[in-house]
N, C-alpha and C positions, 0 to 999 in steps of 0.2 A: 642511498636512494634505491638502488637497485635492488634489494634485499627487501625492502620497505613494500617495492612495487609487487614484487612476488607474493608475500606477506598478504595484501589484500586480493590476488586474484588468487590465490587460491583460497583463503577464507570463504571468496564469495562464488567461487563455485562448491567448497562443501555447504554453502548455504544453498544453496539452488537445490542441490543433490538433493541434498537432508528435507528438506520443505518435500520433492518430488514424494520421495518417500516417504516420511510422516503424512503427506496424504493419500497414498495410495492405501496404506499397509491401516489407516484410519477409517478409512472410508469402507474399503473390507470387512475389517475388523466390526462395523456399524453392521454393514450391510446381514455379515454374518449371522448376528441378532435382531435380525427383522427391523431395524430401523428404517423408516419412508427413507428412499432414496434421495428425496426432493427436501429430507432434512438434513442428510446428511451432504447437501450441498449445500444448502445454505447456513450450516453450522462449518463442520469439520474442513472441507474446503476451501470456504473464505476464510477460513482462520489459519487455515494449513498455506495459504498463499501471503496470507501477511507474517507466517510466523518470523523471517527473519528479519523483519523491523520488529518482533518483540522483544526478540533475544538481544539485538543489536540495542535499541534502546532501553532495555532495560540493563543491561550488561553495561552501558555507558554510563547510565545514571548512578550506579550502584558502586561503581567508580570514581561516581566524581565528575566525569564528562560531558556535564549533562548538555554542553552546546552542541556534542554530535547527537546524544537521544533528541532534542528538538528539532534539529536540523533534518535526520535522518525522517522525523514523521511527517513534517512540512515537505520535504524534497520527494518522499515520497508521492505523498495525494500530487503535487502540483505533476510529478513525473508521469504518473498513471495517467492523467488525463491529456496533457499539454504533447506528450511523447508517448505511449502505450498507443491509449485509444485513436489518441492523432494520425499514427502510424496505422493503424486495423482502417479506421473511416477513409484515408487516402484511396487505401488499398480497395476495399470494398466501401463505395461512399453508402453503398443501399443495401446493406446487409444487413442493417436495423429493420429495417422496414423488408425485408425479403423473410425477415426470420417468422414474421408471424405473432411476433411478438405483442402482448396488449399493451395500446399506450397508456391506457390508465394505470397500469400496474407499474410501466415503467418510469412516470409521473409519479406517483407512490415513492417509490425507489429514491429519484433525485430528491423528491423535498427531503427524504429523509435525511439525505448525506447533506444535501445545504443544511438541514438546521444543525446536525452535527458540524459542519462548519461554520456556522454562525454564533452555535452557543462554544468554539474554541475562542472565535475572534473577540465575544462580549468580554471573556472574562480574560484574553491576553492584556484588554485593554488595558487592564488595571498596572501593567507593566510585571506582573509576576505572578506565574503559577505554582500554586502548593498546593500541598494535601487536602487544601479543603475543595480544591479547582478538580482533583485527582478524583475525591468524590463524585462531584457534581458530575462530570464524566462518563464513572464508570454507571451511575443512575439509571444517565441518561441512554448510556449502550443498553443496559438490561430490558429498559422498556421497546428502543429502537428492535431491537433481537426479539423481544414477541413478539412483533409484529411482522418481523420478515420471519419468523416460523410458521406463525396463522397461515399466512399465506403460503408458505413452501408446501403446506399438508395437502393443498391441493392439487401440487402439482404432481407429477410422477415419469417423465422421460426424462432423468439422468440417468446415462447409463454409467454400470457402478460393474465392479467385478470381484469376487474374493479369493484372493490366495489360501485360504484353509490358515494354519497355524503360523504359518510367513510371514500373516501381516503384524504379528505381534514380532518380529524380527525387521520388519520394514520400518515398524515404528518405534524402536528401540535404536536402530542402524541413525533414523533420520533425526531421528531428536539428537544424537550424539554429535554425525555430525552441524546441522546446526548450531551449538552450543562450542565446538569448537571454531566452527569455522567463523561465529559472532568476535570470539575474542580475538580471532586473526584481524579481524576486520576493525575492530576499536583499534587495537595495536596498532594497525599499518596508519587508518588515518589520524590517530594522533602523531605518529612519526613523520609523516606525511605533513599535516600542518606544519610542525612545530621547522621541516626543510624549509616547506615555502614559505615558511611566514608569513602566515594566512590564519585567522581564527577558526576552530576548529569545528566554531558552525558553518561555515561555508563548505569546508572539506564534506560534514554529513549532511548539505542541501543540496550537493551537486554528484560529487563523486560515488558516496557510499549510500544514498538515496536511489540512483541510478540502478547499483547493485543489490540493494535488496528488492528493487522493484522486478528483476529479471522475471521471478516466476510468473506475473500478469502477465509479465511483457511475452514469455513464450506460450503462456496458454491463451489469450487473449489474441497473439498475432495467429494459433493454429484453428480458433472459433471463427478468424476473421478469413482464411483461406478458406474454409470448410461454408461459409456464408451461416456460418453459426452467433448472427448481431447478437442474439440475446444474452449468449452464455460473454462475450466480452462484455458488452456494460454490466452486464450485472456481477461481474468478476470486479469491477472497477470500484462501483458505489460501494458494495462490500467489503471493499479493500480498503478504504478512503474511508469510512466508518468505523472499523477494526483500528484503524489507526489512529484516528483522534479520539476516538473514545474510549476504548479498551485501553491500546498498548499506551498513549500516552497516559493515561488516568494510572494504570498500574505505575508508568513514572515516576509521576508524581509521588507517589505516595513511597516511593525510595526518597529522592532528592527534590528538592521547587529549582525551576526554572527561572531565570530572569529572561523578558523578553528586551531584546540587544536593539532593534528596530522595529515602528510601526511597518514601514515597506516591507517587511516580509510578510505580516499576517494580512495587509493589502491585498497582496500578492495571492496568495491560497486562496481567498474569498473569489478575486476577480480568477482566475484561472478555474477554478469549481462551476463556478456561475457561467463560465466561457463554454460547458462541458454542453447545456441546452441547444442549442445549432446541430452539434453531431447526431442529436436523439431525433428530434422534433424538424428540422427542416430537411427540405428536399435534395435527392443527391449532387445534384450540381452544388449548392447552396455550401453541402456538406464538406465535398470537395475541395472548393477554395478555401474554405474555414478552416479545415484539416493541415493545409500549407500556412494557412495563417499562425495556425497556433504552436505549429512547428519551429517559424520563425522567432514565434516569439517566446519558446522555451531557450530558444538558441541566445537569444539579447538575452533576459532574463539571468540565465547563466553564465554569459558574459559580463553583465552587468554588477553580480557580486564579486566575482573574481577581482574585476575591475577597482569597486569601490570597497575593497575591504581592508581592513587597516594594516600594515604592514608590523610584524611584530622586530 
């Protein structure tokens, strides 16, 4: 066990690392060649923030494991919002609305990631995801992604910085580690379940969820000190969209999934849809919500542990 636990914390700190780096040394590396700043956030960044749920669930699927790749992307979106953001709006309940930010645009934004969570849930319905679901998916991202591009072109205060020929060392340093620190991380929690005896989607909805969500979680919580609302939600929806439709679609299209329970994809819906409060209403409103939804990642996560089957 104790070997086991090592196993995953350091995995998932070279995943943090490696992500830091893959987007720094990326984002440079753009910047370098004249790429809009405001694309290279809304490409390389949000993708540099989800990468270690790519490697993690694609590394698991590619394996065979695919209850931690599903688990890992669901644990993910419900973490970002229910605990990430939850934690940022606590803290600063009116930094959305202090940023300056436009509500229509950020209106844009959520429907986007609801219908990316919506068109997950239509077709979980069916009780299994495969390659053709893996498609539908990745479609569905390619269109969502021109349309947060169109809009990125317009904007231009990300601040972006280049290391000169570094960053192709940044990004070579970061991609490695990630990719190693993925397979510490499959490793530990399958070891991991197979202790507790617990299936080893609960292990990648709660534990290893948790951990590849860090990078939102600390760039998201340093937007949210800085009263920087915009750059946290929109780290968040992007992340949550990178997730269900990218990395899970590329899944798919390794191993299909079986879905193990309706209440989880419940679950992602009502928790995504929970996300509306933090944006759109007033900081007091915000406030209690932000405890609310705290508490109830907390049940949530209690609540699998609880009812999961004992192997």
């Amino acid at each position: 066990m104790i070997v086991t636990a090592i196993m995953l914390i350091v995995g998932l700190a070279l995943l943090v690392k490696g992500a830091d780096l893959f987007v720094g040394g990326g984002s440079g590396l753009a910047l370098r060649y004249s790429i809009s700043p405001a694309l290279i956030g809304s490409t390389i960044i949000a993708f540099g923030t989800s990468l270690p749920e790519l490697v993690v669930s694609t590394n698991a699927a590619a394996t065979g494991n695919t209850g931690i790749a599903l688990g890992n992307i669901l644990g993910s979106n419900i973490a970002n919002i229910a605990l990430v953001l939850a934690l940022c709006t606590l803290i600063r309940p009116g930094m959305i609305a202090a940023s300056g930010a436009s509500r229509s645009e950020l209106f844009r934004h959520t429907v986007l990631m609801l219908v990316a969570t919506v068109a997950f849930a239509l077709l979980a319905a069916r009780g299994t995801l495969d390659a053709l679901a893996g498609a539908v998916f990745l479609t569905l991202f390619v269109i969502i992604l021109y349309f947060l591009i169109r809009e990125g072109r317009e904007e231009e205060d990300i601040e972006i910085k280049s290391h000169g020929w570094a960053d192709i060392l940044y990004i070579g340093l970061g991609l490695a580690a990630v990719i190693i620190g993925a397979q510490l991380v499959v490793d530990g929690a399958v070891a991991l379940a197979e202790a507790l005896g617990v299936p080893a989607f609960v292990i990648g909805l709660s534990i290893v969820a948790v951990g590849t969500s860090l990078p939102e979680l600390a760039t998201s919580l340093m937007a949210a000190v800085r009263n920087e609302g915009a750059i946290s939600i929109g780290n968040i929806l992007g992340s949550n969209i990178f997730n269900l439709l990218f990395i899970l679609g590329i899944s798919l299209l390794l191993a299909p999934v079986t879905i193990g329970s309706a209440f989880d994809i419940v679950a992602v819906v009502l928790f995504s849809v929970a996300i509306l409060p933090l944006i759109f209403a007033r900081p007091g409103i915000v406030r209690g919500w932000s405890i609310v939804l705290l508490i109830g990642y907390a049940a949530y996560i209690a609540w699998i542990f609880a009812t999961a089957p004992v192997a």
